[in-house]
BAGU-211069 format. One record per atom (N, C-alpha, C, O, CB): residue in one letter; x, y, z. Coordinates in steps of 0.001 Angstrom, whole numbers, plus 500000, padded with zeros to 6 digits. Glycine has a CB too. Example, Ala and Ser with C-alpha at 12.3 -4.5 7.8 and 13.67 -1.06 7.14 Angstrom:
A513190494310507800 A512300495500507800 A513200496700507800 A514236496681508465 A511308495527509046 S512850497750507080 S513670498940507140 S512900500030507870 S513409501138508039 S514084499402505725 
//
This chain:
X308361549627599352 X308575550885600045 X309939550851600729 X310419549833601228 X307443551152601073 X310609552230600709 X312196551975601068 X312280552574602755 X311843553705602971 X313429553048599793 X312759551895603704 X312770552313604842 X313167553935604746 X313696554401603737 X313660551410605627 X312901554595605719 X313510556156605397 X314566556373606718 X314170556198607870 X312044557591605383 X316051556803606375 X317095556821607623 X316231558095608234 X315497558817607560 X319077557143607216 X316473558217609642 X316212559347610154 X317630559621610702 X318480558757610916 X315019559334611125 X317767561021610908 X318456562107610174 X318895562625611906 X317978563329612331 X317291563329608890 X319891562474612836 X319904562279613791 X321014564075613825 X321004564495614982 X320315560579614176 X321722564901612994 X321654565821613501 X320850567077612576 X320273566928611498 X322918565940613908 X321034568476613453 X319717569500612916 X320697570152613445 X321312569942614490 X317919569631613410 X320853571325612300 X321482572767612710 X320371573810612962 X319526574098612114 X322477573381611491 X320444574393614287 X319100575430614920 X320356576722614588 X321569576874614733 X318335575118617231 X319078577540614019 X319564578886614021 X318710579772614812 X317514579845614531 X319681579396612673 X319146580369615658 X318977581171616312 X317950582903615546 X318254583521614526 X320456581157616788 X317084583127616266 X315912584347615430 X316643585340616245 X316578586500615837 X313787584302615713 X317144585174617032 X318191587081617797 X318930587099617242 X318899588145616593 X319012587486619342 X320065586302616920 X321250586786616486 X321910585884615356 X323123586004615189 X322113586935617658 X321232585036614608 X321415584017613573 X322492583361614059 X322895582983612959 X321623584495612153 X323462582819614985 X323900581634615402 X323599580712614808 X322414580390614895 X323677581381616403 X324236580123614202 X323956578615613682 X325002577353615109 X326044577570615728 X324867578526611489 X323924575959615105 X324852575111615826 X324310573901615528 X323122573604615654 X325016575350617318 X325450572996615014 X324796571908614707 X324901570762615932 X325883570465616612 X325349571461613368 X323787570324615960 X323676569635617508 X322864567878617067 X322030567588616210 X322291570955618839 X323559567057618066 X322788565538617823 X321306565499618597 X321295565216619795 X323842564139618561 X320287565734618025 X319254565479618714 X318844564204619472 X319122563064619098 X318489565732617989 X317973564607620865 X317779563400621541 X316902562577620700 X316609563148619650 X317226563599622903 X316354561314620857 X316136560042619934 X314533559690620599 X313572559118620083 X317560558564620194 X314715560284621930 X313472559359622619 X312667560268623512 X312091559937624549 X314047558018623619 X312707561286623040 X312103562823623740 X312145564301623171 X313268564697622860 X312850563080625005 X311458564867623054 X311211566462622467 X312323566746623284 X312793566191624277 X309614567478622767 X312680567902622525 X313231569067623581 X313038570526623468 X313265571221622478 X314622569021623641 X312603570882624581 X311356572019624714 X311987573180624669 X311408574237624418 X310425572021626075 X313804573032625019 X314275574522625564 X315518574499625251 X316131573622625860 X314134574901627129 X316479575455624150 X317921575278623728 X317979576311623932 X317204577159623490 X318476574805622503 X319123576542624818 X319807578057625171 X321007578272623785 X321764577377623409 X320814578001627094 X320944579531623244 X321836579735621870 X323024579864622656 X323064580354623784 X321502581141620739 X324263579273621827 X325580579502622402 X326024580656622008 X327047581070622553 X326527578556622114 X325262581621620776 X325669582666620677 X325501584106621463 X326279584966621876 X325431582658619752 X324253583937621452 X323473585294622611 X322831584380623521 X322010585294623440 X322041586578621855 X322439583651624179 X322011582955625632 X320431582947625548 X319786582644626552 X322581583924627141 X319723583315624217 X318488583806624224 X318293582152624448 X318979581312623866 X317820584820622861 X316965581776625636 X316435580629625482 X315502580305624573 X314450580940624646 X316060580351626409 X315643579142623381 X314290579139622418 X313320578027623130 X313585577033623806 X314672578634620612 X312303578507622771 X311519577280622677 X310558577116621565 X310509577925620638 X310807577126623837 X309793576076621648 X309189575682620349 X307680576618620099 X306854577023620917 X308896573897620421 X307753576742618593 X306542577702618116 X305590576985618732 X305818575901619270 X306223577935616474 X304095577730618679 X302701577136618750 X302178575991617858 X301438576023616875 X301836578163618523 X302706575105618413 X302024573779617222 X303008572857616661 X302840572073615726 X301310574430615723 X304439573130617608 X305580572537617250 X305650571762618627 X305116572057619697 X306828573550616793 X306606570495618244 X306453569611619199 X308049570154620452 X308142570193621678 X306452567815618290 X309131570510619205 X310596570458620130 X310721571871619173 X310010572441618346 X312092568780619962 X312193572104619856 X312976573416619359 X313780572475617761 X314136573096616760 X314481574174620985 X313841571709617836 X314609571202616235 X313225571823615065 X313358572565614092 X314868568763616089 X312374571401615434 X310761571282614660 X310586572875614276 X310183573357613217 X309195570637615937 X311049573578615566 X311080574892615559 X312161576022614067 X311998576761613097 X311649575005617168 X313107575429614841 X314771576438614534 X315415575158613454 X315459575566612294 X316232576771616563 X315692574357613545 X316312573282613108 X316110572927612020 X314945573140611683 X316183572419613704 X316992572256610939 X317237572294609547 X316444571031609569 X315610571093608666 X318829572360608907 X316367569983610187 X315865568472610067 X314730568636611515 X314929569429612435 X317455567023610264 X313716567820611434 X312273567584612432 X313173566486613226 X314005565669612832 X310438566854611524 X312775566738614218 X313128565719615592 X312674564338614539 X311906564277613579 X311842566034617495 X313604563224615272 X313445561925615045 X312112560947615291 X311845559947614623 X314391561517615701 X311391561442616338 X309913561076616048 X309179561548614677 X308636560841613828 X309099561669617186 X309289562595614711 X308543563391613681 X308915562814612221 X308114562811611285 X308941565013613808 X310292562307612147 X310768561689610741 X310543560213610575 X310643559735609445 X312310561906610523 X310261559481611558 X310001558067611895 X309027557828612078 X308893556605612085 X310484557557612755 X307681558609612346 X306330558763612359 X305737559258611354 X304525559055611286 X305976559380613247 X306182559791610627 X305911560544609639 X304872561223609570 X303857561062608892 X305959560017608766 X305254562258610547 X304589563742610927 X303817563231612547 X303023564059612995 X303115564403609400 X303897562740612869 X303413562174614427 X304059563341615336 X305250563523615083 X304148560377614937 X303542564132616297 X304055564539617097 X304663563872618230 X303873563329619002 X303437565184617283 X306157563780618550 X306450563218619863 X305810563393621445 X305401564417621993 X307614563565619933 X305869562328621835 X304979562720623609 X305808562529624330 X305621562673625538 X303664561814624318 
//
């Protein structure tokens, strides 16, 4: 079995105003709340999502890829 790299940045796009931003996610914690640099709308994560990457974000937070599907705590 081949180790799997986890994938340390995620471009979040924004649902108001499609903003794209590619950002380094934190390593050792969800993150619950990204203000868009385009319109200021604060996101946070859907119902059943752990962070806003899981949410908006092209790649799952680094727990989620290193657990393989584990929600972060």
């Amino acid at each position: 079995m081949t180790p799997t790299t986890v994938k340390l940045q995620s471009t979040i796009t924004c649902p108001e105003c499609n903003h794209q931003a590619t950002e380094t996610m934190p390593t050792s914690a969800c993150q619950f709340f990204y203000e868009c640099k385009g319109c200021g709308t604060v996101l946070r994560p859907h119902k059943g999502d752990c962070c806003v990457y899981c949410s908006y974000g092209t790649e799952v937070c680094p727990p989620m890829q290193d657990d393989g599907g584990s929600c972060c705590k």
